[in-house]
Every structure is written in C-alpha cells, then in structure tokens.
C-alpha positions in Angstrom: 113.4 175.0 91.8 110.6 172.6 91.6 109.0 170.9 94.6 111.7 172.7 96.9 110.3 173.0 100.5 111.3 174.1 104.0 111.2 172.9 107.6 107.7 175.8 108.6 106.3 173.8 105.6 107.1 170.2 106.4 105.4 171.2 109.6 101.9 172.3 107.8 102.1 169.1 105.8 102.1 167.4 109.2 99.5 168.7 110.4 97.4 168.9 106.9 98.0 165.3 106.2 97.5 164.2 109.5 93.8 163.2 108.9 94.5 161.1 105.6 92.1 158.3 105.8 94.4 154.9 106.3 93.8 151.7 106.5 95.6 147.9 107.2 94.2 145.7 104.3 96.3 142.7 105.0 97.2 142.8 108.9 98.6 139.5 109.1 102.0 138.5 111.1 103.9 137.6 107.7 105.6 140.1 104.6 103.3 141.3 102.4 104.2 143.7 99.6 103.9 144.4 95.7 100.3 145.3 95.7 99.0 145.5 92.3 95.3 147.0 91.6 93.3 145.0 88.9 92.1 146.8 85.9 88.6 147.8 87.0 89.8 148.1 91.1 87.7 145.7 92.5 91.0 143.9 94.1 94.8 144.1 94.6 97.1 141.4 94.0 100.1 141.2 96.2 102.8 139.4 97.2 102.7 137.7 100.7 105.2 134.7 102.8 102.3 134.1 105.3 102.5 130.4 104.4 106.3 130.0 104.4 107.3 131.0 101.3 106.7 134.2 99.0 103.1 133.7 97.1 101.3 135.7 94.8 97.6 136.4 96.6 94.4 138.5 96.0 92.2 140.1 97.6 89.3 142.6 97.7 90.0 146.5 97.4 88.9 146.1 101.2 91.2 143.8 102.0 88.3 140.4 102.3 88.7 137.6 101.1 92.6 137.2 100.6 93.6 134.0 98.8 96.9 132.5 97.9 96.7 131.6 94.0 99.9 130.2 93.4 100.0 127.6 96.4 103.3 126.4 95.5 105.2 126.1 99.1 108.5 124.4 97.6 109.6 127.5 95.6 108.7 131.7 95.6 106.3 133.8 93.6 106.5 136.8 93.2 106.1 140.6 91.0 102.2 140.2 90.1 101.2 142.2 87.3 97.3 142.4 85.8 96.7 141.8 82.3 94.8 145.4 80.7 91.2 143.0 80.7 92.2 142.0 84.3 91.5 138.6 82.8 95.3 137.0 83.5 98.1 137.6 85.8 102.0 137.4 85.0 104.9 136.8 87.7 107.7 135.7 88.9 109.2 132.2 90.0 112.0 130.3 91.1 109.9 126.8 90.6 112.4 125.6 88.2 115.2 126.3 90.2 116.2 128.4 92.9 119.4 130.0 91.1 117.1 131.6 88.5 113.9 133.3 88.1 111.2 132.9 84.9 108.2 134.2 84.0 104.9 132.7 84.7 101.3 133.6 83.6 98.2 132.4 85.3 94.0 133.0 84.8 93.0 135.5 87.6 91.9 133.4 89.5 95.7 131.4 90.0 94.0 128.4 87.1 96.2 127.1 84.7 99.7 128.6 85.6 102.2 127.9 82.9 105.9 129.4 81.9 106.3 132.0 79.9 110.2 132.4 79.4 112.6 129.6 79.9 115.3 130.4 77.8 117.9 129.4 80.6 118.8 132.7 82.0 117.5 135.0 84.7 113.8 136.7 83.5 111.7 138.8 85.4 110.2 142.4 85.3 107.4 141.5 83.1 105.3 144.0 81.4 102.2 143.7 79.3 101.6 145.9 75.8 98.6 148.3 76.2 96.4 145.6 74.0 97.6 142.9 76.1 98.8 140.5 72.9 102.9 140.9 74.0 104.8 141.4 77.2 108.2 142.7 77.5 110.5 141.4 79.9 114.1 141.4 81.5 117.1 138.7 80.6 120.1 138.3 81.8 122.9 135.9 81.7 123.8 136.7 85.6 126.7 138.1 85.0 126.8 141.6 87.3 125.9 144.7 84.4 124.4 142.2 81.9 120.9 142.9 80.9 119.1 143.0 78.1 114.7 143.7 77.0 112.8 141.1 75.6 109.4 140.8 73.9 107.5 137.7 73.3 103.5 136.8 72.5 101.6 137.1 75.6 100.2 133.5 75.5 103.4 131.8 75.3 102.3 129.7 72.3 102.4 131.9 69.4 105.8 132.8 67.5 107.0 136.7 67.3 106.4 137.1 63.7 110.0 138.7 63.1 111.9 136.4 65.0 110.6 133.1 67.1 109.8 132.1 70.6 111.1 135.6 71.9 112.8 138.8 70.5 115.5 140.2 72.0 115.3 143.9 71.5 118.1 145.1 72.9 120.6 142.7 72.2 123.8 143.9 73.5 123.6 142.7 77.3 124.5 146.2 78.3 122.2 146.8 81.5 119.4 147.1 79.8 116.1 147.1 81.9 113.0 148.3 83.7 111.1 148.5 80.0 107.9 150.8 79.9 105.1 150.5 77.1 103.7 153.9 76.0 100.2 154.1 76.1 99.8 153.6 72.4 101.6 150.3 72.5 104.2 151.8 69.5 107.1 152.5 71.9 109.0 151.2 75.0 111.0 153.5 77.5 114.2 151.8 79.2 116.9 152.1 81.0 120.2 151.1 79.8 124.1 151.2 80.9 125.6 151.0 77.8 126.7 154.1 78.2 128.8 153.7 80.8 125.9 155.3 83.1 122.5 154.9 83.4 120.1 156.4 80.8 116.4 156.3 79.6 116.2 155.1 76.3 113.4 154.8 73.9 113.1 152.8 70.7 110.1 151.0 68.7 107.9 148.2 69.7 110.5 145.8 67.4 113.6 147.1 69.1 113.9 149.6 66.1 115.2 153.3 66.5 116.6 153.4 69.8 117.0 156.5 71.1 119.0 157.8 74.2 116.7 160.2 75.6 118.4 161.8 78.8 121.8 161.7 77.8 123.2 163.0 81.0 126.0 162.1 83.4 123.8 161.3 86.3 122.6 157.6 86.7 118.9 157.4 85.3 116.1 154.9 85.4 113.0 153.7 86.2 111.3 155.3 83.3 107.0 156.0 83.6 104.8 157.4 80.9 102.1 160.0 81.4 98.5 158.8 80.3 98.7 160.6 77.7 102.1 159.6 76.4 103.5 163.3 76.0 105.8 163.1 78.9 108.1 160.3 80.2 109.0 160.2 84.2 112.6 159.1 85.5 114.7 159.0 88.8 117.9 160.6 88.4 120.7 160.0 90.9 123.8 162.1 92.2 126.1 159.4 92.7 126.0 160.1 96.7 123.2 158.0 97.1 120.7 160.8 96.7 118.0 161.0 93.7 115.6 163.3 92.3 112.3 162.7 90.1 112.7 164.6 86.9 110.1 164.6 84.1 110.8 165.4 80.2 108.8 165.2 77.4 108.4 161.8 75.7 111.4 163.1 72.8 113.6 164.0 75.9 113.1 167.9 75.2 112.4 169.6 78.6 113.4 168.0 81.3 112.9 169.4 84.8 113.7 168.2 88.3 110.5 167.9 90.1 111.8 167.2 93.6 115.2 168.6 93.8 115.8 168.0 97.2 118.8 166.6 99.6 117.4 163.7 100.0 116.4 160.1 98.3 113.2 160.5 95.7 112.5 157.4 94.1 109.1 155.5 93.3 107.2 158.0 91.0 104.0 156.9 89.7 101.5 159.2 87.9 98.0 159.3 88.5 95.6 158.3 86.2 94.3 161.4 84.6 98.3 162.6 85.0 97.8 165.7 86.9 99.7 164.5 90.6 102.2 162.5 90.8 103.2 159.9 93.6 106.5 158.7 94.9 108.8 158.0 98.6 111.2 160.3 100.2 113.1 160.3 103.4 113.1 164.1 103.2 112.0 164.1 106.9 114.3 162.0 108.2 112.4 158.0 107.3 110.6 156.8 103.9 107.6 158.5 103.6 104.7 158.1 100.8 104.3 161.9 99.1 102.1 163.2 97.0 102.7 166.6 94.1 101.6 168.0 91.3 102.6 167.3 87.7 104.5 170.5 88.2 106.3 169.9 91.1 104.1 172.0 93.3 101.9 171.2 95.8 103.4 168.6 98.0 101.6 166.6 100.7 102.8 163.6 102.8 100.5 161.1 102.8 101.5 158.6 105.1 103.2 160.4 107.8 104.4 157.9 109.8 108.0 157.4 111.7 107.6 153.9 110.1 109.4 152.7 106.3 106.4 153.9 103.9 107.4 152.6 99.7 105.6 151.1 97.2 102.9 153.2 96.8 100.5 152.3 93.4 97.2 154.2 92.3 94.0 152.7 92.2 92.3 153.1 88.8 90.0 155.5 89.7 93.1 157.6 91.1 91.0 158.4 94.5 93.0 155.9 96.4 96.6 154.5 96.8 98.1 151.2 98.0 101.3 150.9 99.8 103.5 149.1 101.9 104.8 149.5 105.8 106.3 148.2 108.4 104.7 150.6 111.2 102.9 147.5 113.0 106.2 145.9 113.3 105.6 143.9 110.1 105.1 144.8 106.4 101.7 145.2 105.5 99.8 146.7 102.6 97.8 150.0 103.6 95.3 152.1 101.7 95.4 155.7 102.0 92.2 158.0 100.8 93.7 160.8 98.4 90.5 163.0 98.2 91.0 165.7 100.6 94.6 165.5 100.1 95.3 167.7 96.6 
C-alpha cells in the first residue's frame, strides 16, 4: 500500500525533519493565510485582517516589505491568485455586499481594481488559463449543493466568443466546482455532485466532452494536474471523515491511493518538476505539513510542530514551501527550506 508507515518510522521522521529550516514571514498579532508565490518567486501574496478586516497584501519571499493592496476597510478580500506574467492579481470580495462574494482583478501592485463577475450570484474560486487570456470561476445561486464552472475573458471587457459576458460550462447547478486548467490550457479538471457523490470530472476548455473520470462511490475533489499534464491528483474521502490522496492518470486509468492511511490527507500540491508531492495530515495526532514522493514513498514531515500546520504552496523554483500556523498563538505564514528534506 502506498505511503503506509508505522509508529518506529514516525519517530525517524521526527528526528530527520527536526532540523528543517523554518521561518515566520509575517509575525504580526492578526490572521494571515492564503499565501500565494508570484510567478518568478520574488514575493507571496496573502491574505491578512491586521487592519480590521480580511485584505489581500504582498510581500517579499523574505517576508519585507508587506503592503496591503486592497485597502478597502468597509468590506473583505480575499483568495489572491497571480496571473502566469505575475503582472495582475484576481480575488475575492464582498464590496458589493456582504451576502455575496465576486470576483475582482487588480495590477500587482493593488492599481486599478475592478469586478470581474457580477452576475448576481455567489463567485469565487478564480483560476487563470495557462496563457492568462480566460479565468474560470465558481457560481452559485446559494442554494446548499448548487454550483456550477464558469469561464469568462480575463480582462473583464471582451465577450467569450461562443457565448457573451461569461460561459457557463457546466450548466446544470449540480455541485460543480474547484475547476483546474491543465497545463496546455485545452482541458479543465472539476469536481462535481451530480452524481449523487463527489467526482473529478474533466471536459474541454468550452465545457465540451465532459467526462467523469473517477467514477467511484467515495466523495472526490480537489482535483491538481502534474506539470506535465499526464496525471491528475484528487482527495478521496471515506465518508467517516477520513481522506486519502490518490493520483490517476489524466484519462482516469490507474488510480492509486498514495497515502492510504487512518487518518485525514487533504491539501496535495505537486512540485514543480512533479517528482514530490506536498499535502496535511493529522496522522500523528495534529495537522502537520508532509512531504512524499510522486510514488507514495518517501515521506517526511516538514513542519513538525504540535501546532495546526495547512496550506502549504511551492515556491516556483520547488526548493521552498509556504504555509500557514497557529504555533505562536496566531496564524502566520512560515517558510520551510525543502533541500535537505527529499
């Protein structure tokens, strides 16, 4: 069974991980979280509510010079996402009223903020195309199991040729969500309920040809694409509470359960050059930041800390990875050193 270890090895991961280089990047008394690494790594977005309120802020890879972009203290920001040039940034707001979120796109530097989506429902979760000209995002109506994927034109000004303002690719309102561009741009993983459960689904970039890819009774989601778009992750749960990471090729041949532990595996992210794997477990009792193999094998815990570890996102050069905990009584956003750790 894949990534299967016991107690005498927990203890040698202790020890082994023990001098991990960490750091605080944001050690401030508020809640910071979401880090987000810009294209090139030079800084890390995040989300912080050291002025009141949540706001989207950057900041150096060393944590200097930390500044709040959106400045808007009457509503909340949040779920920063780079464009691929590092150029722009999209996110989340309630600024148009508390009851719903939209989606908002500013220059990197927090200039010229404007609305993306304001179609009158709930949007959020949005996601750039690999050439940066579309991002996909999440609607819904509110109502609890309705969901459904949208595309529109990255700038907000242009028309989807095929449709309008907006596309709505799924079109059914049937828990669709958490949508994932391959790297090619031609395809977009999701998750979807209409099924009765949760499954990872896969259709074209026009909402053509979708495909249920898992097709499984367990609840699936949270789908990621390797690099080199040949294999798709997911998190697959038991129903108990409990989950497992699980890869499969990107045609849903193959799938394997990388973790298969009793415990709750969530979070995966690959590395750049897709040959580890990151992701949280609370396999040793508290949520912990670990680190394996595309295989499985090899598993390390990074953060090692009785403290809530989660979050955790690669840096582009894959040598370093940003996370968030609450082990000085606070949330902060941490840097861990993964050289020395493989």
């Amino acid at each position: 069974m894949y990534g299967r270890i016991g107690c005498a090895a927990l203890a040698t991961i202790a020890v082994a991980s023990a001098g991990a280089s960490q750091a605080n990047l944001t050690n401030n008394p508020g809640f910071d979280g979401s880090p987000a690494w810009s294209p090139d790594g030079s800084k890390i977005a995040f989300v912080s509510n050291r002025d009141g309120d949540r706001e989207v802020y950057v900041m150096n890879a060393d944590g200097s010079e930390q500044v709040n972009l959106t400045a808007n203290h009457e509503y909340d920001e949040w779920d920063p996402v780079w464009s691929n040039d590092g150029s722009k940034i999209a996110f989340e707001s309630d600024r148009h009223g508390r009851t719903s979120g939209w989606n908002f796109i500013m220059n990197a530097d927090g200039s010229d903020a404007d609305v993306l989506s304001s179609n009158g429902y709930i949007n959020g979760d949005p996601r750039w195309s690999p050439d940066g000209k579309w991002i996909t995002f999440y609607t819904s109506s509110g109502r609890l199991g309705n969901g459904d994927i949208s595309i529109m034109d990255s700038e907000g000004t242009e028309y989807v040729a095929w449709y309008g303002k907006y596309l709505n690719l799924t079109a059914n309102g049937l828990g669709n969500r958490n949508p994932a561009w391959s790297p090619d741009g031609f395809r977009i993983a999701f998750a979807s309920q209409r099924d009765d459960n949760g499954e990872i689904y896969v259709m074209d970039e026009d909402g053509a040809e979708q495909v249920n890819l898992t097709n499984s009774p367990a609840e699936d989601d949270f789908p990621a694409w390797s690099s080199d778009g040949s294999r798709i992750l997911f998190v697959s749960g038991h129903g108990t509470g409990l989950s497992d990471i699980w890869v499969m090729a990107e045609d849903g041949s193959d799938p394997r359960n990388l973790t298969d532990a009793a415990s709750t595996n969530q979070s995966p992210a690959w590395s750049p050059d897709a040959t580890r794997i990151v992701f949280v477990s609370d396999r040793d009792g508290n949520r912990e930041i670990y680190l394996m193999n595309a295989d499985g094998g090899g598993l390390i815990n990074l953060s090692n800390d009785p403290a809530r570890d989660d979050s955790p996102t690669w840096s582009p050069s894959g040598d370093r990875i940003a996370f968030v905990t609450s082990r000085d009584g606070n949330r902060e956003i941490y840097v861990v050193d993964v050289e020395g750790n493989s």
